[in-house]
N, C-alpha and C positions, 0 to 999 in steps of 0.2 A: 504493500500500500504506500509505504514511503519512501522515497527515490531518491531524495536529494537535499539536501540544506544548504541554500546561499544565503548572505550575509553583503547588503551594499548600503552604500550611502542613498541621501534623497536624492542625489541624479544619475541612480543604477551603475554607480563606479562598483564593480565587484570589489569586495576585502576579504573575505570568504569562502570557502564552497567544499562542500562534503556530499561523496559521489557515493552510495552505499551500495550499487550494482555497475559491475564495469558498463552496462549498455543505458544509463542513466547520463542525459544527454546536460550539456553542458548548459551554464548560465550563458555566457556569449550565445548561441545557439537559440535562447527565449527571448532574448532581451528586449527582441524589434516588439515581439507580440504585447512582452509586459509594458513596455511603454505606449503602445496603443493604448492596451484599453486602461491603463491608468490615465490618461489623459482624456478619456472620457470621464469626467466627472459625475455624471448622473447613477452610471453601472458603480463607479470606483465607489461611492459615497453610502451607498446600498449595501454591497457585500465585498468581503474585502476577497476575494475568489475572482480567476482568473482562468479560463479553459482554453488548454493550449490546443488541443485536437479530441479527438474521440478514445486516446488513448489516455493522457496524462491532463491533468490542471494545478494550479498555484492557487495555494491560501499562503494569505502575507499580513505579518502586523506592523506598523509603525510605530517608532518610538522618537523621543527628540533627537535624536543622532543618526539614524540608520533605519534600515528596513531587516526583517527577519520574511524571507522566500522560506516555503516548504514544498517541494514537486511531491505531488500523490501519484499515481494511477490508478484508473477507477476500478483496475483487477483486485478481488479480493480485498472488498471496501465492507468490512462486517457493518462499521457504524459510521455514517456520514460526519458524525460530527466529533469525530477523533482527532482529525487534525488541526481543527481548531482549537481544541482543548490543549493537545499535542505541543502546539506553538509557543499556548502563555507558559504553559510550565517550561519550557526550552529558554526564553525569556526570563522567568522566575530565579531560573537555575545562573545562568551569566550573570545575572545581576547579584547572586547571593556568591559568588565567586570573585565575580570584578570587582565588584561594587556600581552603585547608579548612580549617575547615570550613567548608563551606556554608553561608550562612546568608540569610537573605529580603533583608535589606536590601542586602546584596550584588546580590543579583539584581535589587533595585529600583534600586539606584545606577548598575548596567552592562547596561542594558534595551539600550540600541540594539549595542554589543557584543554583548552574546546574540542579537541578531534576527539581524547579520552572518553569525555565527557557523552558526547554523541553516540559513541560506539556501544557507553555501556545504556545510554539512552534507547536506542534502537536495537533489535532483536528480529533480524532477517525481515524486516521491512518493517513492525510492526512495536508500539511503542512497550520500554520493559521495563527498568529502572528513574522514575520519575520525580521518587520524593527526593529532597533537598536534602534531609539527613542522612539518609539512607547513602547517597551520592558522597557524602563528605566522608563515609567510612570508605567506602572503594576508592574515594580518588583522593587524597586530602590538597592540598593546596597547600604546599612550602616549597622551598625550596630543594633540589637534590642533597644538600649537604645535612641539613635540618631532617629531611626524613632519614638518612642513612643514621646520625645519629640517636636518634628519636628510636629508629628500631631495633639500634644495640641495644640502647639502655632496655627497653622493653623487653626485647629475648634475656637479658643477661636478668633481669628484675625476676621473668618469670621461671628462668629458670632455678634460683636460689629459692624463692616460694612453692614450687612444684619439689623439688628435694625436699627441703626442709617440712613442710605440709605432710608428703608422704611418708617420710621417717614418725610423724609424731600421730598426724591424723587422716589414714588413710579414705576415711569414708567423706571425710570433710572434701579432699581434691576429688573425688565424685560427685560430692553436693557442687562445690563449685563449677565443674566442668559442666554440669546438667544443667545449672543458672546461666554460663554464658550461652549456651546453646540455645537456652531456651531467650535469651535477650538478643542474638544475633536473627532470633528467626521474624522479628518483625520489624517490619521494612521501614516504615517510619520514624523510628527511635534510634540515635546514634546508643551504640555500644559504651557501657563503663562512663553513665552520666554519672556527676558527682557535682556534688554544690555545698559552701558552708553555710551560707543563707538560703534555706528553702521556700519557692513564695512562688503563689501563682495570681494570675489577673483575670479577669472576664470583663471584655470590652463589649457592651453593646448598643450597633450602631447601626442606626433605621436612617436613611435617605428617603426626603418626599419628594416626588416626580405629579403632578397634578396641573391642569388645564382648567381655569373658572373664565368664565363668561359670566356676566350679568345678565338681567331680564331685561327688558323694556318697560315692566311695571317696575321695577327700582329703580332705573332711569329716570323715568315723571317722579317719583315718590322723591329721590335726591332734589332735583331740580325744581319739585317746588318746596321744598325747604329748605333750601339755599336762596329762592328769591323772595322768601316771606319775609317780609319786613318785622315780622315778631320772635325769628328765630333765634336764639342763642348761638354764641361763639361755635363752630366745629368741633374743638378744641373738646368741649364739657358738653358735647350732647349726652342725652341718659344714656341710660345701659337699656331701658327697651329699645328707643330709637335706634342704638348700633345694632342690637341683633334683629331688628325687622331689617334692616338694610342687608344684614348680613347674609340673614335665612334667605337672601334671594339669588346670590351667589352660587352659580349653578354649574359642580363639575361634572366638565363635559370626559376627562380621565383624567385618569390617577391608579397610583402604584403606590406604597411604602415597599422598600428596597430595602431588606433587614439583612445584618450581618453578625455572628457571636464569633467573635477573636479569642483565642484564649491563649497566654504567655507562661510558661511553664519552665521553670529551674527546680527541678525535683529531682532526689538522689533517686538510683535505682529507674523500679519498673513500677510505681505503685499504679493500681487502679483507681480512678475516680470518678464520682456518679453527677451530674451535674444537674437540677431540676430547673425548668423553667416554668413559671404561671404565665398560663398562653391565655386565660379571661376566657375561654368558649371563641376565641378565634379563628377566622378558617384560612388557615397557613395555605397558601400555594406556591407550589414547585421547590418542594424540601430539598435542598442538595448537600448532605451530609457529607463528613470527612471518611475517608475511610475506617478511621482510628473507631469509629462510633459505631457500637452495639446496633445493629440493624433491627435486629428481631426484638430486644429492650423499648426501643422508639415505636415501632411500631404495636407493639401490645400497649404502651403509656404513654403516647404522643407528647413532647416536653421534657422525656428521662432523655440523659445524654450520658451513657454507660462508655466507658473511653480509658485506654493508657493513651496518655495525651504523649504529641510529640515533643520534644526537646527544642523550646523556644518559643518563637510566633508560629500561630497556624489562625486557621477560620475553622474552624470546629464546625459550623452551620450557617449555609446562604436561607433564607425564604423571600416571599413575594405576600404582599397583604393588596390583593386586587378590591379597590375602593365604588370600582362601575357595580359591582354583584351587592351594595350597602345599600340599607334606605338613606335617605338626602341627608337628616340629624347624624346619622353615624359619621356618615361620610365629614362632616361639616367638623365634626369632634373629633376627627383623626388628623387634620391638620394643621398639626403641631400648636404650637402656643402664641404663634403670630396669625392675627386675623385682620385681613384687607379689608378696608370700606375703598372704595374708586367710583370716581365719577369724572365721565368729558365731555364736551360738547357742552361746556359751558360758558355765562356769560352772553350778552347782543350778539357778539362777532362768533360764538361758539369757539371759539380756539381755547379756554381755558381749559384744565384739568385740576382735581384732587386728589390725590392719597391720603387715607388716614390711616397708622399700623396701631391697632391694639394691641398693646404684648400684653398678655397675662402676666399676672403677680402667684409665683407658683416658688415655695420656699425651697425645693431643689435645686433653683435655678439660680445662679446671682446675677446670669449678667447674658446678654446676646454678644456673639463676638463676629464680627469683620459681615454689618447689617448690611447691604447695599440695595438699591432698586433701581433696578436699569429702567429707565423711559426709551422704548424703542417709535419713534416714525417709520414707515413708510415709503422708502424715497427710491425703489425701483422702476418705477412705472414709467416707461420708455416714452408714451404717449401725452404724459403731464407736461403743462406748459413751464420752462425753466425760469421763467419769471415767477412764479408762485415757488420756488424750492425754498427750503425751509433753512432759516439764517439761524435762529437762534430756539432754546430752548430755556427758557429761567423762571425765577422764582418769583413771585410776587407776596409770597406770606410761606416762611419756612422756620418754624418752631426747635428742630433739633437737626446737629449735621451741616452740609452743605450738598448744595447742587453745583455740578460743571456739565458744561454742554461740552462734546466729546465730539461733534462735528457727525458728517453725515443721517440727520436724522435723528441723532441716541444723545444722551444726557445720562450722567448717573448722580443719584441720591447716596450721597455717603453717610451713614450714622456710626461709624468704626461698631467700637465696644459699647453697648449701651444697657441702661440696668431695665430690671422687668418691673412690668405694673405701669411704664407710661404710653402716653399716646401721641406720636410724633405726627406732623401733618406738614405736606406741603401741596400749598395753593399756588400751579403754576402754568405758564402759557404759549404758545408757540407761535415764534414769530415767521414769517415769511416776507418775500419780497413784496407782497401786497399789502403788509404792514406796517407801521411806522415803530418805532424805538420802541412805543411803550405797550405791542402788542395790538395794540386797535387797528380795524379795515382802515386803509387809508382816503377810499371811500363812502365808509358812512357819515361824515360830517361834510358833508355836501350841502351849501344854501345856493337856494335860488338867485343868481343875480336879477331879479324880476321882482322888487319891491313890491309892487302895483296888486301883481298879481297875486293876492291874499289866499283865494280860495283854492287856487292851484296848489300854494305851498302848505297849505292845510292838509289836503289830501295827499301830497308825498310825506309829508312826516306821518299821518295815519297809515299810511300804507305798508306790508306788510316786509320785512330786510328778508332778501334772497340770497345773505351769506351760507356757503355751505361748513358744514363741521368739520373743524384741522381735529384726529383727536390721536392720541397715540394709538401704534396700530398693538403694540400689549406692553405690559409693564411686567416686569419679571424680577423677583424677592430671590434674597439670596443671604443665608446665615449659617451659623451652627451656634450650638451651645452646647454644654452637661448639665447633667443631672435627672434627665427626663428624657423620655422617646413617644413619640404619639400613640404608637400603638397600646402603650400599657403593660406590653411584656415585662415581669421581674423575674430577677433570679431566687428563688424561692431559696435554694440549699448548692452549696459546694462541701462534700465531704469525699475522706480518701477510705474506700471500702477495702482495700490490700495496700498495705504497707510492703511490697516485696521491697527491700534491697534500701529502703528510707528509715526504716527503726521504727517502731511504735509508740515511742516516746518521743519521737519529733513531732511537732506541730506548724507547719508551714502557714507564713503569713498570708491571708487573703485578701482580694481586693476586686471591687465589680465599678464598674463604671457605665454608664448611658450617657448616649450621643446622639445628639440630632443632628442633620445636617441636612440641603436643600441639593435637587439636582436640577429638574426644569419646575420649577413653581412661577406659574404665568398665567396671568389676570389680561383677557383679550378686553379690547373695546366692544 
């Protein structure tokens, strides 16, 4: 299934190339084809898959430095999507060797390491050795002098402990030899961990991806109270006023993107049981570690039974599909910042508002690196370039600042800012049709026809034909700790086998929750 690994820069300079069958055709040999259809952007942007003939194709990943080629063949293709998978670990793997970023000369410095690397990767076409630790027992990464040394000491070490052991305790260098054996046989775990502080983490971290659209009846419901003359500041409207505005907020998709990390310095092999309180949740597209009790999880959806690997891993991807909620769920699962927005405001329409509600949530101290991009518009081949859009600014901005960023876009910066307030900015879009201070530059049109009284009656009555500037979406952008929308906790971390840690050790614990945004975008 797998042919070949090439390694280039972003202008298909080869640095690289591992040919895994003598009849596995060269990089020079692809290159015209790869560069075709990468420079069709619409297929490129889609899938990152390239079909060289009816016999072989390219899956390729980028990275800031370089590109990683993988030649398949569609002969004896069990799972389509091995080579995808295939790649990031390949990528995974150099970067936990080199270090990242990535970069060519790296790769040109550590050529016969990578070739190692590859070979024990691959397994007559088909991928064999892939975890990371696993990989750093077969291959280590030192130097020739550093290992040559490293394995005296180690033969001479063990051979003085295998005499001595079996002069005094012959059943003991049994026991021992059946522990390494039984620590060498899984594939995840480096061999003879040892730590003097034992301590593990649980990181978990929900990503919101969500599309809201407004209605057209919170449209009118905004707009006329913003032009009542009896309304209260923006600023201090109630808290029913927000949430009718809010409950109208209508996503059109949404995802939460959940991840459990878990960092692991523990002596030995202990086992350990992980619980999580899922709330009656419906998890979709569980994709578990290997390290994780299959048959455990699935009898107790949330038990995470595991000899964890030696260091960082992702213990458990899921997917919290938000389209399959009723509208309240949906509305409560995104996260603890809630949008009020309104455009097409003002005589001239060209105004806009944001108003951000952060919840006051005692796990939380602070929102870190808040931003809101205001995106325009400004493709439309057909638009008169006398109306393009000059400016984007503020006319009433309570927290932060705004910079207009040219083409269209502006961003809302609020850095670091605490929970429980409500930031707002009342702002406008200028164009060439406008004057400095955002206003038509033709609605203040008087008659030069004094006389004519009744004429100029009926044009000031008459109805303004400006059309609405309004951003084409506005898109939030944050993270914080201490909270995840979904509600998942870690209910329990405990070590059910103590192999090879002592039973009087107690390793320090530690959980953490993270939220963070990926596409959060509020359309006009």
């Amino acid at each position: 299934m797998l042919q070949a690994v090439y390694i280039a820069d972003h202008n298909n300079r080869l640095t690289y190339e591992y040919l895994i069958n003598l009849s596995s055709p060269k990089f020079v040999s692809l290159i015209n084809t790869i560069t075709l259809n990468q420079n069709d952007t619409t297929f490129h942007d889609e899938l990152p898959l390239i079909e060289i003939n009816t016999e072989f194709f390219v899956v390729f990943q980028k990275t800031k430095n370089l590109i990683v080629y993988i030649l398949c063949s569609n002969s004896n293709n069990p799972n389509p999507i091995t080579p995808f998978i295939f790649i990031q670990r390949l990528i995974e793997v150099m970067g936990d060797y080199f270090g990242t970023p990535l970069a060519l000369t790296k790769i040109d410095a550590n050529n016969d390491t990578l070739t190692v690397l590859i070979n024990e990767m691959i397994d007559d076409g088909l991928p064999n050795v892939t975890d990371c630790n696993k990989l750093r027992d077969l291959i280590p990464f030192k130097s020739l002098l550093s290992k040559f040394l490293s394995t005296s000491n180690e033969l001479a070490n063990a051979a003085s402990k295998k005499s001595l052991g079996s002069l005094t305790h012959p059943q003991r260098t049994q026991s021992m030899t059946a522990e390494q054996n039984s620590l060498n046989s899984i594939p995840w775990r480096k061999s003879n961990v040892k730590y003097t502080n034992n301590e593990m983490y649980v990181d978990v971290v929900e990503t919101i991806n969500v599309i809201l659209k407004p209605t057209n009846k919170v449209s009118a419901n905004k707009k006329n109270l913003l032009s009542s003359n009896n309304h209260f500041d923006s600023a201090y409207y109630s808290t029913n006023t927000l949430l009718n505005l809010l409950s109208q907020l209508i996503p059109i998709v949404g995802t939460i993107d959940g991840q459990v990390n878990f960092v692991s310095h523990l002596t030995g092999i202990p086992l350990l049981q992980l619980v999580l309180t899922l709330g009656g949740l419906d998890i979709c597209l569980p994709s578990l570690h290997q390290c994780i009790n299959l048959g455990k999880w699935l009898d107790n959806p949330g038990t995470l039974s595991f000899i964890p690997p030696d260091g960082s891993s992702t213990l458990m991807s899921y997917q919290i599909d938000l389209d399959s909620m009723h509208k309240k769920d949906q509305l409560n699962m995104l996260g603890l910042i809630l949008v009020d927005y309104a455009s097409g405001l003002s005589t001239n329409k060209n105004e806009f508002e944001i108003r951000l509600i952060i919840q006051n949530v005692k796990t939380v101290s602070k929102i870190e690196n808040l931003t809101v991009e205001i995106v325009c518009d400004t493709s439309d081949e057909d638009s008169d370039e006398e109306s393009a859009i000059t400016n984007i600014k503020a006319s009433r901005i309570t927290h932060g600042d705004l910079s207009f960023k040219g083409h269209g876009r502006a961003e809302w910066n609020l850095r670091n800012i605490s929970s429980g307030i409500q930031p707002v900015l009342h702002g406008s879009i200028v164009t060439n049709h406008s004057d400095d201070s955002g206003s038509d530059i033709f609605s203040n049109e008087r008659s030069p026809d004094l006389i004519d009284f009744e004429g100029a009656k009926e044009r000031s009555n008459s109805p303004r034909l400006a059309m609405p500037i309004a951003p084409t979406y506005v898109k939030l952008s944050y993270s914080h700790k201490g909270s995840i929308p979904s509600g998942i906790k870690v209910d329990s971390l405990k070590i059910v086998s103590a192999k090879g840690l002592g039973e009087t050790v107690k390793p320090y614990k530690g959980v953490k929750y993270v939220t963070k945004t990926g596409n959060f975008i509020i359309r006009s």
